[in-house]
C-alpha positions in Angstrom: 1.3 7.9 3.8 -1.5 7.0 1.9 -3.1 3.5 2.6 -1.3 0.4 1.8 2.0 2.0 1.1 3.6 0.9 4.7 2.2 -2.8 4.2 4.2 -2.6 0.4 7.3 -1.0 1.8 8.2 -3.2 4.7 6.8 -6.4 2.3 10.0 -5.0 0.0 12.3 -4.7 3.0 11.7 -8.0 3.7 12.9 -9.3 0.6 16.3 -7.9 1.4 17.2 -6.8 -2.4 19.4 -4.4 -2.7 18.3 -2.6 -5.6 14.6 -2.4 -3.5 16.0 -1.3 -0.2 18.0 1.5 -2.1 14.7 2.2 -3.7 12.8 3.1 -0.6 15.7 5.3 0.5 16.4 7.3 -2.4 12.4 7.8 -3.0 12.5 10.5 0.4 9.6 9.8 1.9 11.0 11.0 5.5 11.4 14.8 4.0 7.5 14.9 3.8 5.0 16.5 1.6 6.5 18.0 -1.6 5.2 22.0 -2.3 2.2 21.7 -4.8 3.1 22.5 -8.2 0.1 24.1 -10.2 1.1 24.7 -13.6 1.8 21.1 -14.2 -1.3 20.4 -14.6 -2.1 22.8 -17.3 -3.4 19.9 -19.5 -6.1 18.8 -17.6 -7.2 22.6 -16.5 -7.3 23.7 -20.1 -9.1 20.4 -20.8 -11.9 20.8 -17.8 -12.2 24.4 -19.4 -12.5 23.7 -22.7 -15.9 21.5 -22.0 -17.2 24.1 -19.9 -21.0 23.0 -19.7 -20.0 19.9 -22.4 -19.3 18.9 -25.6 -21.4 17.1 -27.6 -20.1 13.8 -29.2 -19.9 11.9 -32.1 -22.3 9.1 -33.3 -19.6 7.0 -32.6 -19.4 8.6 -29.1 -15.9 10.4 -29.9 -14.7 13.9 -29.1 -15.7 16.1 -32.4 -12.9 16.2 -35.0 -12.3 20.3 -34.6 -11.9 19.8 -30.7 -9.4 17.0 -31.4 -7.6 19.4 -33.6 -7.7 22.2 -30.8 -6.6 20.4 -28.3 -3.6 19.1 -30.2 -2.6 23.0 -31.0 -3.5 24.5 -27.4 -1.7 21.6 -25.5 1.2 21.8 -27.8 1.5 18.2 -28.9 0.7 18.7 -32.8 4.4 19.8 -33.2 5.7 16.0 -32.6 2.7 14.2 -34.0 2.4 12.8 -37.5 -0.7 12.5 -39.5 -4.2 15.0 -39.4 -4.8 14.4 -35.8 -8.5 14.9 -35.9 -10.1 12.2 -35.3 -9.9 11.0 -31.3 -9.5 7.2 -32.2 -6.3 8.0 -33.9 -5.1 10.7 -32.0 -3.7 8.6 -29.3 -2.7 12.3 -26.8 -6.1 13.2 -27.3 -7.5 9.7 -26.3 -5.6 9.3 -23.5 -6.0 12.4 -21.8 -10.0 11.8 -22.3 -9.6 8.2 -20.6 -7.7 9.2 -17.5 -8.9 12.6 -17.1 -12.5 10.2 -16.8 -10.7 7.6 -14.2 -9.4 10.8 -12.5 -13.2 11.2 -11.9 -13.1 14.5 -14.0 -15.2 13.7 -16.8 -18.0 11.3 -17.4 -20.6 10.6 -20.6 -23.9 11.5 -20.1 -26.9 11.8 -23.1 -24.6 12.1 -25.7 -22.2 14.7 -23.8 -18.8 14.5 -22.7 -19.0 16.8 -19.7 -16.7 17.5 -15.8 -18.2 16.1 -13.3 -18.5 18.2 -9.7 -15.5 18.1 -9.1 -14.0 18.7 -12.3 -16.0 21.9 -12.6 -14.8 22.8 -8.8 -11.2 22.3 -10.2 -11.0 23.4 -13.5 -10.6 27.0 -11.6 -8.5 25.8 -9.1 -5.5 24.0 -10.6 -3.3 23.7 -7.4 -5.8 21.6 -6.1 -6.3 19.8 -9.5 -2.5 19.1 -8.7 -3.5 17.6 -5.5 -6.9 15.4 -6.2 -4.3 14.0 -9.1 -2.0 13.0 -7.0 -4.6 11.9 -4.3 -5.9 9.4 -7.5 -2.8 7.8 -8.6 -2.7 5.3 -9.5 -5.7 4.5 -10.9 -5.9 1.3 -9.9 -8.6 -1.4 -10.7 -7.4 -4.8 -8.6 -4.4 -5.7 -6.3 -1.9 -6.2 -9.2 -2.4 -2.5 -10.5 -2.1 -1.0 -7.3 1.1 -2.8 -6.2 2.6 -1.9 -9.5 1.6 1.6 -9.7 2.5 2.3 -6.5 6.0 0.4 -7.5 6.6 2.8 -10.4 5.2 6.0 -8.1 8.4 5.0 -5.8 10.8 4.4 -8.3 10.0 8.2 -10.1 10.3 9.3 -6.7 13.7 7.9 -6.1 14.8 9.4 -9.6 15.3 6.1 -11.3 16.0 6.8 -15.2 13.6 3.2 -15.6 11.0 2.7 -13.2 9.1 -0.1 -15.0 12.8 -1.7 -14.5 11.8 -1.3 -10.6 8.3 -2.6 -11.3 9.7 -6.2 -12.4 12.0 -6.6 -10.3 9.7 -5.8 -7.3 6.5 -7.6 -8.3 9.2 -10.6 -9.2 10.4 -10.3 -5.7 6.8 -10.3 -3.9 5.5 -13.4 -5.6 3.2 -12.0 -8.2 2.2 -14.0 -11.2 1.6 -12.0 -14.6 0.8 -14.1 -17.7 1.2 -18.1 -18.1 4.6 -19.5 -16.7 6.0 -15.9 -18.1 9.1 -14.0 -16.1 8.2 -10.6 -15.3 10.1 -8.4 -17.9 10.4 -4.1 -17.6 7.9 -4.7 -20.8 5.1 -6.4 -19.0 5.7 -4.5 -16.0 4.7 -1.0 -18.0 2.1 -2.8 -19.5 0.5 -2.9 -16.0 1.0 0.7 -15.1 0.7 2.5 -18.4 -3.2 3.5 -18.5 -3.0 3.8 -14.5 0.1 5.9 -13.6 2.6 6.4 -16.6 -0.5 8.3 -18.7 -1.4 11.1 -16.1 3.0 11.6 -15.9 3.2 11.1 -20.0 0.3 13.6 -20.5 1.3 16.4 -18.0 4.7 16.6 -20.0 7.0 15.2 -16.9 8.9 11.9 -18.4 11.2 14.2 -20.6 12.3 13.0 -23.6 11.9 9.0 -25.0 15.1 8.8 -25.5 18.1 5.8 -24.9 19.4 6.2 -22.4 16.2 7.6 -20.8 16.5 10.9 -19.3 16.0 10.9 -15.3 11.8 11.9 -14.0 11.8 15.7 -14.1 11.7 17.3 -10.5 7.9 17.9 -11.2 7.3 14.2 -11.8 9.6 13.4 -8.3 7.3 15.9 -6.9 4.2 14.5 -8.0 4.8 10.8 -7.3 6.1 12.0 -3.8 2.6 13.5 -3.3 0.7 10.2 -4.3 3.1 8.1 -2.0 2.4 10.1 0.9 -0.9 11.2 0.4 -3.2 9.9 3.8 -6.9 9.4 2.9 -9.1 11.6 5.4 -10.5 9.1 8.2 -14.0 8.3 7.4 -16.6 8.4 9.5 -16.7 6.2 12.3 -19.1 4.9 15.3 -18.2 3.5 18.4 -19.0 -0.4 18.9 -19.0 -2.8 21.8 -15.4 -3.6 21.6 -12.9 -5.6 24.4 -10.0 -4.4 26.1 -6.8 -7.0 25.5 -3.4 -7.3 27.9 -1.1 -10.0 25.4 2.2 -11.2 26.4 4.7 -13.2 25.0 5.7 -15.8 27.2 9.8 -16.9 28.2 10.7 -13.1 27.0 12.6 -10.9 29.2 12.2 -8.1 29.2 8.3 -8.6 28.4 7.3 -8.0 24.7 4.1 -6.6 25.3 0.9 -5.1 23.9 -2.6 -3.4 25.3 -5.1 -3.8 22.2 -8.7 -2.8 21.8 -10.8 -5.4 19.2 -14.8 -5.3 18.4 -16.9 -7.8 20.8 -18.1 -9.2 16.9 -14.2 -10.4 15.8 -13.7 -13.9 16.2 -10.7 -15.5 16.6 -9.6 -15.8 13.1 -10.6 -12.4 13.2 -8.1 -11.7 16.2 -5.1 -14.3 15.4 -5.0 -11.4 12.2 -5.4 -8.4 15.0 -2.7 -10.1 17.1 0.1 -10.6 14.2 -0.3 -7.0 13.3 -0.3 -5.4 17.0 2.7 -7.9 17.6 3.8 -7.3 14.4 4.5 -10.8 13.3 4.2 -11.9 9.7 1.2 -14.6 9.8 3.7 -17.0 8.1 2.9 -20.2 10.1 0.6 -21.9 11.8 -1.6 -20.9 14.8 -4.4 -22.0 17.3 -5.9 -20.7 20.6 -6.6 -22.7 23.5 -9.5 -20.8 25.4 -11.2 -22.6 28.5 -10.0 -26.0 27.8 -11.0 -26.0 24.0 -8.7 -25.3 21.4 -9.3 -23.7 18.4 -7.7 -23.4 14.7 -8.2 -24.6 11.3 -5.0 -27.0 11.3 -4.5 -29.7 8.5 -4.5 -33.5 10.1 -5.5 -31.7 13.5 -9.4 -32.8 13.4 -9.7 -32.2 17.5 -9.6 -28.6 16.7 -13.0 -26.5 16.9 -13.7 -23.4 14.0 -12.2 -20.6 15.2 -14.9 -18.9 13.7 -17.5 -20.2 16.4 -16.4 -18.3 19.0 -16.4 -14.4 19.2 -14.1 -11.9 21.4 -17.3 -10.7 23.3 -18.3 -13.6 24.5 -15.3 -14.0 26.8 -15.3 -12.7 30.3 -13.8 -10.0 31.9 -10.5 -11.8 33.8 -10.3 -14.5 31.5 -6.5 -15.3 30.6 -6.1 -17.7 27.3 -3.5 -18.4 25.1 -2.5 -18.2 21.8 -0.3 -20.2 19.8 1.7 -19.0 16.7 4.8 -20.8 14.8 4.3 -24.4 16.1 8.3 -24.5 14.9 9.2 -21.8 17.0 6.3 -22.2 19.5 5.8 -18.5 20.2 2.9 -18.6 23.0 0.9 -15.6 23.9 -1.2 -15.2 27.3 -4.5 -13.1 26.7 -5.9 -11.4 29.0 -9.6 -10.1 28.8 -9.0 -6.6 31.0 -12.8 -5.3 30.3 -15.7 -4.3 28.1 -15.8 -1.3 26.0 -16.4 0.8 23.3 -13.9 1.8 20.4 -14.3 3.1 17.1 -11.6 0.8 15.7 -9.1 -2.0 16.6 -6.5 0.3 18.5 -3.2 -0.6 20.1 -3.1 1.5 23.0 0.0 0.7 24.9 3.0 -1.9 24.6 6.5 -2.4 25.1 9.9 -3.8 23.3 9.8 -5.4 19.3 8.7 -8.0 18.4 11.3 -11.0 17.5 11.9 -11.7 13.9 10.3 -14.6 12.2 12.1 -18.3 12.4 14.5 -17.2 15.0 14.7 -20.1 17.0 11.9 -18.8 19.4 12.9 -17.7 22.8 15.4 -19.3 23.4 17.0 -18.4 19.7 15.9 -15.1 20.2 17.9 -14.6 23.2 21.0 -15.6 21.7 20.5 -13.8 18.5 20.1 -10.3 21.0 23.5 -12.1 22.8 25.3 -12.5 19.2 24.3 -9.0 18.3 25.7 -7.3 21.2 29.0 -8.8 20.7 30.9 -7.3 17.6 33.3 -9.6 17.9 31.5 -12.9 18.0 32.4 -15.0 14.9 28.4 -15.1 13.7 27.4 -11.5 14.2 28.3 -10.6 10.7 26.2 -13.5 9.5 23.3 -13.2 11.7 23.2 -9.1 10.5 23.1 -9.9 7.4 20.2 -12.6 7.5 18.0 -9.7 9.4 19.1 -7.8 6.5 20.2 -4.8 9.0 20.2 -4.2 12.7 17.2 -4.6 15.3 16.6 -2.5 17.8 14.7 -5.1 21.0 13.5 -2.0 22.3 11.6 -0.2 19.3 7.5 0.1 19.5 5.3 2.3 18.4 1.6 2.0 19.1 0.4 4.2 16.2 2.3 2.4 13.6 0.8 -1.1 15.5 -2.6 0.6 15.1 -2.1 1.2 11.6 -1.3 -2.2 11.2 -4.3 -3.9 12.9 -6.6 -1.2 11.0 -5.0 -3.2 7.9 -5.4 -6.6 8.9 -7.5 -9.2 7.3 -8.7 -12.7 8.8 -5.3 -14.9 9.1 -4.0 -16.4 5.7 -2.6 -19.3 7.4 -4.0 -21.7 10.1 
């Protein structure tokens, strides 16, 4: 699952829409990678081919009117255009497969010349892995808003939805984003997000089907594709080993123990673990926090002015033995005891071992949290309908997985929230 995609999916769980949570199921990312599908990509291969060493452009630094022309005729797409289509600027296929083909790192300018790059030339033979570096690019994203989007219309395609920007709105709406001045977030300004960084590369391989009311369903090709870029892993890049600390954390007034056996670099501080802890836990940095660590405490806590900078103190500097504790959801009052087990080296923050879930967010804290498990057990008790759906679906106390925690703290960022 390629990066960020677990972060986005359990941020849309968490909303408990519907509409979203249907989304994620229908989209079938359990049934794993789809078969490649080569002669989609037919566009770009004839394209790649076509420059062969490169094409020289125009003054105005446009493809030359002939090869506009030619690739109108070869690709097919003159027979539902109107006009000359021979000049690029006007021709808005041609255009458009020029622009992405360039932010699928295809093509690039140089001296005048339009011309693949080293990997365009590598693929222009090789069009079932042209299929794959696609999808391994998608979407072409340039900040945190395209991403999110793209990666919102990638799911809906792969969930068959007849309107994915439809799915965009509605899930950028329910995580919070802002687009625009005071402005809802329409289907309209939600495919004016993803149209030069996902629709294009579908619009231009021929997969959308027919614009037509009502639309027509994402061709299996298109399901296939966005399938691919959803679950599509970047290959681990390449790592040293650094001083790092061994970690034993348990929640306290729990039983059974929720536990967790983490590995963190000697360098992270503790804003730098409060983020490592949430995600090994797997809470949702949604309140406030502090540590207390040989007498001193530490946070970044509005009207709390006896608090040192978290900052100041690193991981490494704490002995072997030492037990300290951290604080999280001063409503709740969630406390942690830390326990330095030893010195090591890692390559990255790990989660090697733990045990049992972690409670969900503004429970009650333990004590809540016990009767919650209490109120869940019991079919029959008048509030278990009510408490299943405010988790939005069952819980199972026992569930952990140290991979998926590792993925998590290999995600994290310095807290949001102090």
């Amino acid at each position: 699952m390629r990066p960020g995609l677990a972060e986005l999916l359990d941020a849309l769980r968490r909303t408990r829409r519907p509409r979203l949570l249907r989304l994620i199921e229908d989209a079938g990312l359990d049934a794993g990678a789809p078969a490649l599908e080569p002669d989609v990509v037919e566009p770009y291969r004839w394209f790649l081919a076509r420059l062969g060493d490169g094409v020289k452009l125009t003054g105005a630094g446009h493809l030359p009117p002939a090869l506009v022309s030619e690739t109108m005729r070869s690709l097919g797409w003159d027979a539902d255009w109107f006009g000359t289509a021979n000049r690029e600027v006007h021709t808005v296929p041609v255009a458009e497969l020029r622009e992405s083909a360039r932010r699928l790192g295809l093509v690039r300018v140089y001296r005048g010349r339009l011309l693949p790059t080293t990997v365009g030339r590598r693929l222009a033979d090789d069009p079932a892995s042209l299929w794959h570096h696609i999808a391994t690019r998608l979407p072409m994203a340039r900040d945190d808003v395209d991403r999110t989007a793209g990666l919102l219309w990638l799911l809906a395609v792969a969930a068959g939805s007849r309107q994915p920007e439809v799915a965009v709105a509605e899930g950028l709406t329910a995580l919070d984003y802002v687009l625009g001045v005071d402005e809802p977030i329409d289907r309209w300004t939600a495919f004016s997000v993803v149209r030069d960084t996902t629709w294009v590369v579908f619009e231009r391989l021929g997969l959308l089907g027919r614009h037509s009311y009502p639309p027509d369903p994402p061709t299996p090709s298109a399901v296939a594709l966005a399938r691919a870029a959803l679950l599509h892993e970047e290959p681990p890049a390449p790592v040293k080993r650094v001083p790092a600390v061994e970690l034993a954390v348990t929640l306290r007034d729990v039983d059974p123990p929720v536990e967790r056996r983490i590995v963190v670099p000697e360098r992270a501080t503790l804003t730098d673990l409060h983020a490592l802890l949430q995600a090994a836990m797997g809470w949702q940095d949604a309140h406030l926090w502090q540590f207390e660590l040989d007498g001193v405490s530490y946070g970044d806590v509005e009207d709390m002015d006896d608090l040192e900078d978290p900052r100041s103190a690193s991981v490494g500097s704490i002995r072997d033995g030492t037990v300290f504790r951290y604080d999280y959801d001063f409503g709740d009052g969630w406390e942690h005891d830390v326990r330095v087990v030893d010195h090591r080296t890692a390559e990255a923050p790990t989660c090697l071992d733990g045990a049992r879930a972690c409670p969900p967010e503004d429970c009650g804290g333990a004590p809540g949290y016990e009767r919650l498990l209490e109120v869940l057990a019991d079919p029959a008790h008048p509030d278990h309908a009510d408490l299943l759906d405010w988790l939005g679906g069952r819980i199972d106390p026992e569930a952990f997985d140290a991979a998926e925690a590792t993925q998590r703290m290999r995600r994290a960022r310095p807290g949001r929230r102090s």
